[in-house]
C-alpha positions as CSV (number, residue, x, y, z in Angstrom):
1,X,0.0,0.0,0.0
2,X,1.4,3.1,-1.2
3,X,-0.3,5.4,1.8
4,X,0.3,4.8,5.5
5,X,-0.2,6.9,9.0
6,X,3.0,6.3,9.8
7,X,3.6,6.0,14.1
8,X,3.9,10.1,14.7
9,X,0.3,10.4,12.6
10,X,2.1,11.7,9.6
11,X,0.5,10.6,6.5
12,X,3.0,9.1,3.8
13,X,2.7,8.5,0.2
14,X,5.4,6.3,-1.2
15,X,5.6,4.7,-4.5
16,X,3.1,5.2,-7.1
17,X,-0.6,6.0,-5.7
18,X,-2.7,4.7,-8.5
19,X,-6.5,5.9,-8.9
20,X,-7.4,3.3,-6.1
21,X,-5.5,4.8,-3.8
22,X,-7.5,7.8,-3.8
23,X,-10.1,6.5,-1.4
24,X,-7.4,5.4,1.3
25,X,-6.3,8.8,1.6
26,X,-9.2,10.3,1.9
27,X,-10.2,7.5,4.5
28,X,-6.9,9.0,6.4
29,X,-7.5,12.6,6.0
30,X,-10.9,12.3,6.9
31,X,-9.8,10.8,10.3
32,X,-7.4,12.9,11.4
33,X,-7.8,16.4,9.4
34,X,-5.1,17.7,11.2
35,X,-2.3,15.1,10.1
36,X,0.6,16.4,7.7
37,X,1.3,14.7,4.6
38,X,4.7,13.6,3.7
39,X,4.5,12.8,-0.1
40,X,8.3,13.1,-0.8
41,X,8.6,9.6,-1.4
42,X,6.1,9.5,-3.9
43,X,7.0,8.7,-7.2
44,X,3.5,9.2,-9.4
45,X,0.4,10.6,-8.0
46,X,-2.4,9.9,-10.0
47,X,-4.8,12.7,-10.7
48,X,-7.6,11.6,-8.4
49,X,-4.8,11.8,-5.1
50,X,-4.0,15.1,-6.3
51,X,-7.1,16.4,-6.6
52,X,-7.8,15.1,-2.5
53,X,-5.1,16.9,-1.7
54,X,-5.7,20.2,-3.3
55,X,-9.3,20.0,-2.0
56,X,-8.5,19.0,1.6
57,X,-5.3,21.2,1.8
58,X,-3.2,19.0,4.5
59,X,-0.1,21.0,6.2
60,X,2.6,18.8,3.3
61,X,6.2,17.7,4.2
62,X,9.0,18.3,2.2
63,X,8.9,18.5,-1.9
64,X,6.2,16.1,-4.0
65,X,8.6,13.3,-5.2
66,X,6.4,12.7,-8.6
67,X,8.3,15.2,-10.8
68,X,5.2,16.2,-13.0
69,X,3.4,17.5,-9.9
70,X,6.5,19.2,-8.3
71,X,7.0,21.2,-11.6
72,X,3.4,22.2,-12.2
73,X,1.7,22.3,-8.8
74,X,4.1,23.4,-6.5
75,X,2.5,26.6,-6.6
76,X,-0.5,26.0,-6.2
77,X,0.2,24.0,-3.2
């Protein structure tokens, strides 16, 4: 499973997060709103875990590790 709580409540992505994916995180952010997200082990974000995180707007850790979104969205985020 590319995302985890890991044990100081931070909320990792690592990997790829495919489109199924999606629904984990939200499962996670919806339980603890206030959790950061580390995603700088991430190597793809689909668009569907992209679009949870721009919606829901988690406090993020470090730099997106999926190039595409690091060079277009880092911005925005």
């Amino acid at each position: 499973m590319s995302v985890v709580r890991n044990a100081a409540g931070t909320i990792v992505l690592s990997g790829a997060c495919p489109v199924d994916e999606a629904e984990a995180l939200l499962r996670l952010l919806q339980e603890t709103p206030q959790a950061a997200l580390d995603w700088t082990q991430s190597s793809h974000l689909h668009s569907a875990v992209l679009q949870l995180i721009l919606a829901t707007g988690p406090d993020l850790v470090g730099t997106c590790g999926d190039p595409f979104v690091a060079r277009w969205f880092h911005k925005a985020l």
